[in-house]
Structure formats: C-alpha cells, structure tokens
C-alpha positions in Angstrom: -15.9 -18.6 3.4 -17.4 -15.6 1.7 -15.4 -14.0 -1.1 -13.5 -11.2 1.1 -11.8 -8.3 -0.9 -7.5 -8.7 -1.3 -5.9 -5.6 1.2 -5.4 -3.7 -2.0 -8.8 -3.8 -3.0 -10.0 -2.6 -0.1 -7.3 0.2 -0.7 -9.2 1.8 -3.3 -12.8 1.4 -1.1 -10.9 3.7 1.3 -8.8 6.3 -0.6 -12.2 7.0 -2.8 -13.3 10.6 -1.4 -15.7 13.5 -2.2 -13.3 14.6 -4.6 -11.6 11.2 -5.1 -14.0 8.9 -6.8 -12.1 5.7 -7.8 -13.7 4.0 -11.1 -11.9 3.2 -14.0 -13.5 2.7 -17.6 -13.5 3.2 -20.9 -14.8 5.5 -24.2 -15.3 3.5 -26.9 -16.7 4.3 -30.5 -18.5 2.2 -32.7 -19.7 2.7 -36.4 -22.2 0.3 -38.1 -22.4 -1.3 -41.4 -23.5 1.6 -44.2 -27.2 1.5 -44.7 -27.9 -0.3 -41.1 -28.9 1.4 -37.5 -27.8 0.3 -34.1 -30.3 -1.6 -32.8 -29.9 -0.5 -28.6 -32.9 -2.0 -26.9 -31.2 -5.5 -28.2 -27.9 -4.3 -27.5 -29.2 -4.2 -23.9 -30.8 -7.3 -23.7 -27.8 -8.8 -25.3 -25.5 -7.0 -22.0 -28.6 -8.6 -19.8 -27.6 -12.0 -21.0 -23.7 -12.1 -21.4 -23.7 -11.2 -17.2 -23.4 -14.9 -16.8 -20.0 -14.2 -17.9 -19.1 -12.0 -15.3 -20.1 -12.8 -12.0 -18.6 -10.1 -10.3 -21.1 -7.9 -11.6 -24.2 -8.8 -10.0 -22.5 -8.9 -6.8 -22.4 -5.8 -4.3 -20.2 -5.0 -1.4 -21.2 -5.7 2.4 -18.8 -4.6 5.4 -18.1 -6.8 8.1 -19.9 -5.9 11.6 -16.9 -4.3 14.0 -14.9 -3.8 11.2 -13.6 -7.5 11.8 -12.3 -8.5 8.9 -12.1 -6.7 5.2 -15.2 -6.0 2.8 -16.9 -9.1 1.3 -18.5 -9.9 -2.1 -22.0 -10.7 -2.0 -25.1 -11.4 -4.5 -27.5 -8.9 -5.3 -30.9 -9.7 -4.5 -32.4 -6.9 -6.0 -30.1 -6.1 -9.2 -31.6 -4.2 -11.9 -30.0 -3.9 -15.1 -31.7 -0.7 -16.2 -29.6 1.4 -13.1 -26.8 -0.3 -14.3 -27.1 0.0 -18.1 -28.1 3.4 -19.2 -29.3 5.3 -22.3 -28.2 9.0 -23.7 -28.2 11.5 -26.7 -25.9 13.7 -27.7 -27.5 17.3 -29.0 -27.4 17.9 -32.6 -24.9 17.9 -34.7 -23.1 15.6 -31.9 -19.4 17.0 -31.8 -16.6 14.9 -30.3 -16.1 18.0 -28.0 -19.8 17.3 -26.9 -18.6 14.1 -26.1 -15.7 14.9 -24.3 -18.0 17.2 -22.1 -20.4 14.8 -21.5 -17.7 12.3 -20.8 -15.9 14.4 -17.9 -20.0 15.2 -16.1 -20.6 11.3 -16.2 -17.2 10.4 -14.5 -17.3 13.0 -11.7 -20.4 10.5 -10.3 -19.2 8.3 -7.7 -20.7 4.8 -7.7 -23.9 4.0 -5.9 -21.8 1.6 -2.9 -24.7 0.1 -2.2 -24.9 -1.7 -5.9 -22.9 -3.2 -8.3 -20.0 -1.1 -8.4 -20.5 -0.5 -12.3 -22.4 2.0 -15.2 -22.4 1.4 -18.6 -23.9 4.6 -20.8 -25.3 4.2 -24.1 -24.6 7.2 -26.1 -26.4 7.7 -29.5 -26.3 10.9 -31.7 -22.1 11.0 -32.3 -21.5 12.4 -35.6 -21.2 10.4 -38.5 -23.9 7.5 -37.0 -21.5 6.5 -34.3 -23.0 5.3 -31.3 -20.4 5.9 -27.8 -20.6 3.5 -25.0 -18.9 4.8 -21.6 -18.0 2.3 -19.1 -17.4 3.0 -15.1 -16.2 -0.2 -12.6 -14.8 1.0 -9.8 -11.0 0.2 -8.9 -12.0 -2.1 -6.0 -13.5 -4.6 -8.6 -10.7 -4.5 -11.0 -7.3 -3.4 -12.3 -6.0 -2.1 -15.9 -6.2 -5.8 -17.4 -9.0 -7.2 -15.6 -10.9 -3.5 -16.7 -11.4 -5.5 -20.3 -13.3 -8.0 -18.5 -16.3 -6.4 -19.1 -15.7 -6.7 -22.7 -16.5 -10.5 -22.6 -20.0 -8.9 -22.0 -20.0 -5.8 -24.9 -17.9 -7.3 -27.4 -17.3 -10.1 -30.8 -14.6 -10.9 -32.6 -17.0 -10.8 -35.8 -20.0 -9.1 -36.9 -22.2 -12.0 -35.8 -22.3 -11.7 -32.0 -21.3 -15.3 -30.6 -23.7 -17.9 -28.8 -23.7 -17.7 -25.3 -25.1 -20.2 -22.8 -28.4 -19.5 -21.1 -28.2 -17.6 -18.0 -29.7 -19.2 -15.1 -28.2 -16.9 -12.4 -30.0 -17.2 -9.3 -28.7 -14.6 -6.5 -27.5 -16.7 -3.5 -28.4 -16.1 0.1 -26.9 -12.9 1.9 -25.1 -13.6 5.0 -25.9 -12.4 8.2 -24.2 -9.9 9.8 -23.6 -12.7 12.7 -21.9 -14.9 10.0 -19.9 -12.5 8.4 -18.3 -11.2 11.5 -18.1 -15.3 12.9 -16.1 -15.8 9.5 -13.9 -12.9 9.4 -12.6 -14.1 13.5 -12.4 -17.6 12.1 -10.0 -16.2 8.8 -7.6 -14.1 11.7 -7.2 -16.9 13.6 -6.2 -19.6 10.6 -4.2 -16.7 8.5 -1.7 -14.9 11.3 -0.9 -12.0 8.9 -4.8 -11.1 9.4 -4.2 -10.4 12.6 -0.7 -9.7 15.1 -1.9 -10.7 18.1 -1.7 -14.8 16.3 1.7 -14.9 15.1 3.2 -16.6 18.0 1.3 -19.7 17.2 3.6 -21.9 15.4 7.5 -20.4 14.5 6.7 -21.7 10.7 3.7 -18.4 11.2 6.2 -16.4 12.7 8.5 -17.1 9.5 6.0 -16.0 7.2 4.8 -12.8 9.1 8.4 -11.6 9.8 8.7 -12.4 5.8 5.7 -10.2 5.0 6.8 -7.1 7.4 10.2 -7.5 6.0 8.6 -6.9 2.4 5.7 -4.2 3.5 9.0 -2.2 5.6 10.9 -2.6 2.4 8.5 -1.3 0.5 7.4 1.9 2.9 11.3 2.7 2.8 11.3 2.6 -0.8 8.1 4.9 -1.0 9.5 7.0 1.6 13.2 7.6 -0.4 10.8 8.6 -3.5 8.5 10.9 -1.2 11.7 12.4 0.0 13.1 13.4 -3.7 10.1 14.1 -4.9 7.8 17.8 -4.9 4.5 18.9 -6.1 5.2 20.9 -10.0 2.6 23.3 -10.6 0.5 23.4 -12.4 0.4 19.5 -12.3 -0.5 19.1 -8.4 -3.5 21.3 -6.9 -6.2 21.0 -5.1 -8.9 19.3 -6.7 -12.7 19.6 -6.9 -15.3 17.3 -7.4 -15.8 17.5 -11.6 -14.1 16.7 -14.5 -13.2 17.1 -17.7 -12.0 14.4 -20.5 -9.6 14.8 -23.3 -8.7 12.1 -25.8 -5.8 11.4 -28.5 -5.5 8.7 -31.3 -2.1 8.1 -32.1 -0.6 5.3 -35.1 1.2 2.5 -33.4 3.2 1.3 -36.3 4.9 5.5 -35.4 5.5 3.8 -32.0 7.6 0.8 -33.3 8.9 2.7 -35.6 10.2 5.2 -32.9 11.3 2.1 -31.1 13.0 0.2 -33.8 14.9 3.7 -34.5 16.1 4.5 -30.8 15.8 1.4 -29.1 13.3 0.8 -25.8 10.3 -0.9 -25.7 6.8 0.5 -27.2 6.1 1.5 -23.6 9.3 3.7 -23.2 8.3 5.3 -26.4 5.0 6.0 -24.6 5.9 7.7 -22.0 8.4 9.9 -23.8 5.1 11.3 -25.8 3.4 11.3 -22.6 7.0 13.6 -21.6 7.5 15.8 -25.0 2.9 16.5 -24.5 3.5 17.9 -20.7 7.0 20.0 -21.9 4.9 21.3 -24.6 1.4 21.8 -22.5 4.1 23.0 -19.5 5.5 26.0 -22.0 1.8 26.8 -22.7 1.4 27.8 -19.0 4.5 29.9 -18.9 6.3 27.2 -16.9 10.0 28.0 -16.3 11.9 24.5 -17.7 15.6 24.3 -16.9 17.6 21.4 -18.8 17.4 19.7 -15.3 13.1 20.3 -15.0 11.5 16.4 -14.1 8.0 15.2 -13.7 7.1 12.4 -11.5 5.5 9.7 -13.1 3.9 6.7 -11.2 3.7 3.4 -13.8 1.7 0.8 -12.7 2.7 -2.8 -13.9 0.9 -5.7 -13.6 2.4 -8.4 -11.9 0.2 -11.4 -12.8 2.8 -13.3 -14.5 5.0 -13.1 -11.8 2.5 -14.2 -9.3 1.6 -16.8 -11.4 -2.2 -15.6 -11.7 -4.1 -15.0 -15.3 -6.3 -12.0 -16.7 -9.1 -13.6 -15.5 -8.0 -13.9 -11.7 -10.3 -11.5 -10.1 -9.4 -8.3 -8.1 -6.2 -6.0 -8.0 -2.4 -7.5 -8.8 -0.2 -4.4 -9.4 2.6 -3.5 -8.8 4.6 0.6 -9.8 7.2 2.1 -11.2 8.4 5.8 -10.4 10.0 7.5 -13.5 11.2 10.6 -13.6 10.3 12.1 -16.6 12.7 14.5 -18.1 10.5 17.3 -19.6 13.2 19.8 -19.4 15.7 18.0 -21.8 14.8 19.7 -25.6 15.9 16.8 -27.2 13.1 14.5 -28.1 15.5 11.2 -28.3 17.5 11.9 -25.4 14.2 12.1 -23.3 13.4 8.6 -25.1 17.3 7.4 -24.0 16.6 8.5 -20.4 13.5 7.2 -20.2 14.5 3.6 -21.6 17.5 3.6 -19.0 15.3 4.2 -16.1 12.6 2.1 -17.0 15.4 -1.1 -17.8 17.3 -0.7 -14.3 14.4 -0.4 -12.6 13.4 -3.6 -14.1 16.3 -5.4 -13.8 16.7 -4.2 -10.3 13.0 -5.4 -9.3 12.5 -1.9 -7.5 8.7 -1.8 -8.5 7.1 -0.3 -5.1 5.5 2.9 -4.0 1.9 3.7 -2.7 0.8 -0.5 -3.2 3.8 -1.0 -0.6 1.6 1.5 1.5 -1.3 0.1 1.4 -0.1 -3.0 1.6 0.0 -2.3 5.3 -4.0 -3.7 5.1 -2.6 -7.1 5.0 -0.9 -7.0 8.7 -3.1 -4.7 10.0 -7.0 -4.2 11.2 -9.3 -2.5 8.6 -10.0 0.7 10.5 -5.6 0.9 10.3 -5.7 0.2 6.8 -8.3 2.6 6.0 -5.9 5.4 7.9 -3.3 4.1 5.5 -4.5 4.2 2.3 -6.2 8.1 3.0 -2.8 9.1 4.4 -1.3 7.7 0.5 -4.1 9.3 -1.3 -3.3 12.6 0.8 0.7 12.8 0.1 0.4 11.3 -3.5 1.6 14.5 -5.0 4.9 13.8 -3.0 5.4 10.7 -4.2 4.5 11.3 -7.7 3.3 13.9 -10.0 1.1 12.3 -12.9 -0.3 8.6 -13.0 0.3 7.3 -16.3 -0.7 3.8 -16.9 -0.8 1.8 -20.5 -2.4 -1.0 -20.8 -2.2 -3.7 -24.5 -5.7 -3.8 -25.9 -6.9 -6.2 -28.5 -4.3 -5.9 -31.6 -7.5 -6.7 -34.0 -11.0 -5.1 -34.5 -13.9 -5.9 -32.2 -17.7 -5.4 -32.8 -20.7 -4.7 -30.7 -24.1 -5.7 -32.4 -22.3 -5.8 -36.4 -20.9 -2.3 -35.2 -17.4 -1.9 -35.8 -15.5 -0.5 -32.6 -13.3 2.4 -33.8 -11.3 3.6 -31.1 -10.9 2.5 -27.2 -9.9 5.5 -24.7 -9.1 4.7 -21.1 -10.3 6.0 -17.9 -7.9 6.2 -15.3 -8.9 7.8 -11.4 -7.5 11.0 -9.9 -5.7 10.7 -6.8 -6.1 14.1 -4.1 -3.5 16.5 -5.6 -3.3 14.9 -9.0 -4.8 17.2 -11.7 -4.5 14.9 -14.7 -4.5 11.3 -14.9 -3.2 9.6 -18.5 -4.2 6.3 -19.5 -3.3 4.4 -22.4 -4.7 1.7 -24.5 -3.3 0.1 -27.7 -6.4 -1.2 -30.0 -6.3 -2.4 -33.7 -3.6 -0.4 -34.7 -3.9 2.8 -32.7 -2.7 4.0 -29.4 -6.0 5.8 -27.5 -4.7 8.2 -24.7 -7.2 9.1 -22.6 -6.9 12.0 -19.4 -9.0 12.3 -16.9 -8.5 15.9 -15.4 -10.2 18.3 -12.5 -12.1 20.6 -14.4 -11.1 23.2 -12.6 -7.6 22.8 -12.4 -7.0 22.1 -16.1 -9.7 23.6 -18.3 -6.8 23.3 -21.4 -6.9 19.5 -20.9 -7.7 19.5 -24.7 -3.9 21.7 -25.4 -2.4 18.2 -23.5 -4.4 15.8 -25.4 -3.4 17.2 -28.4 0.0 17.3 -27.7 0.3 13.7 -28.0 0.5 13.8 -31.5 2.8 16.6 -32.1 5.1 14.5 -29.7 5.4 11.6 -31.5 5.7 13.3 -34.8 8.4 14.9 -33.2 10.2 11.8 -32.7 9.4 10.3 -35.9 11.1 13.2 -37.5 14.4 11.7 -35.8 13.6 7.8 -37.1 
C-alpha cells in the first residue's frame, strides 16, 4: 500500500491558502571556532549525504485520481538538492534586524507542491562571523517534535561531525494514477471509517465507527462551546495578507525555573504567563482598553505521542490542543501565573484537549473533497475559536554544532491561521528559551515591541521570586 497521508495531515494540505501558507521551521545561529571560516559548499554536501536519514525528504506528494482516497507519499524522481538547499548574504554590516527582514520575505513563500515540501537557506554575512540557516517543512510533513527531524541531517553533538553510512538512495517507481486510485478503493473497503457507505459489514465495524463519531461529535461540541465564548480582540485578529514579518526573543531558562520553583506550575505555565504579561504590555502600546476581566485566547498544542504510544520518530502529525484563556487584564504578574497554572492542570486532569484537530478530524469518516470543506471552514473561523497560537516545544538541553560551528540560539517558526496576526512559538535550547513570532506584516509592523516584551515579562516575574 502506498504511504497515504493521516486525516490531519491532509488538514494542513487544505487549510494552506494564498494568505495561509502552512510551513513550520526554524532560525538558527551558528558561530565558528576563532580563527576558522564556515566552510558552506561542504556544509552542503554534508546535507546531500545525511538525506539517507530522512526519507521523507526526497519524497513529494501525489493526489489520488477522483479524489478517492487521501494524498500519498511518493519518491522523487527528479530531486535536486540545489532547489532545496539554498545560499544567501546578508548586506553589510549584517544587523539581526536585517535578519529579521529577510526572515519574514523568505517565509511568506509557499512551498513548491509539486517537490519536497522543504527549504533550507544558507545565510552568511550575520555580524560577528555568524552564519544563519533558515528551515521551511511544511505542516503536512511534520509537527512541533517531528520539526527537529531535520536536525538529524544539520546537526552534531560535537565539533567533529559524525560518520554516517553511505547513501545509496535509489528513488522507487511512481505509481500510476490507475494504481493509486485501485488502492485508495481497496483501503475504503478493508478500513470502514474510510468510508460510510461500509460500516454495516460486520457489527465489530459498526462498534468501532460509532466509537470514532462518538469521539469526532465530542470533540466538534467541545470546539463549538469554545467558539461560542470566544471573540476576535483587536488588534490580535484581522485580516491578513500574504507577507510577513519575524521577530525573535532569547530569554534564560534557569529565570523560568526559577519563576516556577517560586510560584509553582510547570516551566510551560511560566511560559505562557510571559507570552500573557508581552501581549498586556504590547496591548497598552496600541491604546487597548484592558479591564481586570480583559482575556486572550490562546490555542496550546500538545503532543500526544506518549499517549498513543508512538515515538519522535513516528512520521506525520499527532497533536492534540489546549484552549487557555489568558488573563492579560489581571496587573498582577503572579496571579496571571496562578490562573494560568489552574487552567492548564484541570484541563489536564480533565483530558479536555480538543478544538480545531477535533474538526478536522472529520477527514477520517469522511471523503477528501468533505474534509477539504472542513478544514477551510476551521482555518476561516479560527479567530473564534482562539486568538493567538502559541506552541512550545523542549529543544536539545545541550549545545549542537554544524560543521565545528557552535549553534547559538534556535527560534521557531510557527504558521498563521486566516485571522491570526501573530503566531508565537517557543523552543528551549542549551539553556535559553528562543520565542520566535511569525506575524502579517501588515497587521503588526511593531512585531519587534512584542518580541521584546518577552523579557521585560519575565523579569517582571522574577522580581516576585
């Protein structure tokens, strides 16, 4: 059977728009040893090589004649690293705010969907001899903790880049049109959730598809109760365009855990009550009115892996969201961390993780051209059911190297849904937290005033430890 894409992966294939592309990626830093130069041609080569270690990455998508079954995986016969690995230069003297602009041109590109769904950029000329490498994989490939995959190709645990076996990839037949659609009717007819019209075939299938609409209704409830209490805040929801803009923070995490040890929570709680005391601060810059009672929205994905019983290296999307209400009107930088821990623990404890994946988890009882409908009709009322995405995701707690270079920081790339103005991503790395925030360049040309925010939040609330 050819390696067909999960419903939720698919999701992502159809909420990507003009003004919704749907990569996620990474900013990374690196600095080499004093006295030496980033060598890049081998650097290349070296990316060439390690492929063998990601499969997924010489493969390209193919839809099924009809629309019969879900996008499928396939080998690309023609891949060529050079589109996919690609050089750049910063102008002199090669400012991080250079960076940040260049950053926010590359990822309002939408991915070539007749490739690889992936870029890498090669950025030299970063003050202080840094090279910057910038990577886009688009959403349907991979979620926050499969994203790192890619470092098994870019990165070392030392200096000395590791041994790696010899790569003797040979692309493997594409199917036929006549095959794929043969194999997607074949999957409907053993799997009855693919398709309705088979559930009556044993009552053991009818069990398990009344079991899977009971979870899918549950879940569309749920996301229908949070779409019910929840409203667009300006300036937070707006239309969107087509660019963006990039801003990044680098934040200690021993202040975290120190924050956390203080007040309680987990490190993640005191995230997201930086993320809270940044927007209060970035909402007062915009002349906001902010009563004691003011909330913003935010959707937490969670992986659910562990649960599932899968590993970081099963491939596609296993996640899973929380809705927090964050409460940017309280003035009190540790009651917004107490509020924020309660919510987060009950909704733990209570299991309530649901929201647009219950959506779009429609794709797995219903034809593609249905699920397409669904997950456009989640992307379009997103600003309903939340207000900001903000996702964290643990990073390597010790420093990695690319080539000898040492990486120095790790900022995340998170998509923009339609409505969504900013999107905040957050990565721990050797000691820091990186937040990184995607934003319509239009809609928030002070993306910078939030992204710097992040500091002055957390010093806030170490002032109280």
């Amino acid at each position: 059977m050819p390696d067909r894409l999960s419903p939720l992966d698919a999701s992502f294939l159809h909420m990507e728009q003009r003004t919704t592309a749907m990569h996620v990626g990474g900013v990374m830093t690196f600095t080499p040893p004093e006295g030496e130069e980033f060598d890049v041609d081998a650097f290349i080569r070296l990316i060439g090589h390690r492929l063998a270690l990601v499969p997924r990455y010489r493969q390209k998508l193919r839809e099924v004649p009809g629309r019969l079954g879900l996008p499928v995986w396939v080998d690309d016969p023609d891949f060529d690293l050079s589109f996919h690995v690609r050089r750049s230069a910063l102008p002199a003297p090669g400012t991080d705010t250079a960076l940040r602009e260049l950053v926010g041109r590359l990822l309002s590109r939408q991915l070539d969907r007749s490739r690889p769904l992936w870029e890498i950029y090669l950025v030299e000329g970063l003050a202080g001899d840094r090279l910057t490498v910038i990577t886009k994989t688009h959403h349907a490939m991979v979620d926050g903790m499969a994203s790192m995959d890619i470092g098994a190709v870019l990165l070392d645990m030392t200096p000395r880049p590791r041994e790696t076996r010899a790569d003797e990839w040979r692309p493997r037949p594409e199917p036929s049109g006549l095959e794929l659609a043969a194999s997607a009717v074949l999957e409907n007819l053993r799997r009855p959730r693919g398709a309705l019209d088979a559930v009556a075939r044993t009552g053991a299938d009818v069990r398990e598809m009344a079991a899977g609409v009971g979870r899918t209704v549950s879940g569309i409830v749920e996301a229908t109760r949070s779409a019910a209490r929840g409203r667009p805040v300006e300036p937070l929801n707006r239309a969107i365009g087509e660019q963006r803009r990039y801003g990044m923070a680098r934040t200690a995490l021993i202040d975290h855990r120190a924050v956390r040890k203080a007040h309680g929570g987990t490190v993640n709680d005191v995230v997201l009550a930086v993320v809270t005391g940044a927007l209060r601060y970035w909402l007062v810059t915009r002349g906001e009115p902010l009563p004691d009672h003011t909330t913003v929205r935010a959707m937490v994905p969670v992986s659910v892996r562990a649960r599932r019983g899968g590993t970081n290296g099963d491939a596609g999307n296993q996640i899973s969201a929380y809705f927090v209400d964050l409460p940017v009107g309280e003035p009190d930088p540790v009651a917004r961390l107490r509020r924020i821990a309660a919510v987060m623990d009950a909704q733990k404890r209570g299991g309530r993780a649901a929201g647009p994946a219950a959506l779009v988890g429609l794709a797995g009882l219903t034809p593609p051209s249905v699920q397409s409908m669904g997950a456009r009709l989640t992307s379009q009322y997103s600003s309903r059911l939340f207000n900001v995405l903000v996702t964290n995701v643990p990073g390597p707690p010790r420093p990695l190297y690319a080539m000898g270079a040492r990486m120095q920081d790790l900022f995340p790339v998170v998509p923009l849904a339609k409505g969504q103005a900013v999107g905040i991503g957050i990565t721990s790395y050797d000691g820091w937290v990186c937040y990184g925030l995607n934003a319509d360049r239009d809609a928030m040309p002070d993306v910078d005033v939030l992204a710097d925010a992040m500091s002055g939040s957390l010093a806030e609330l170490a002032m109280r430890s």
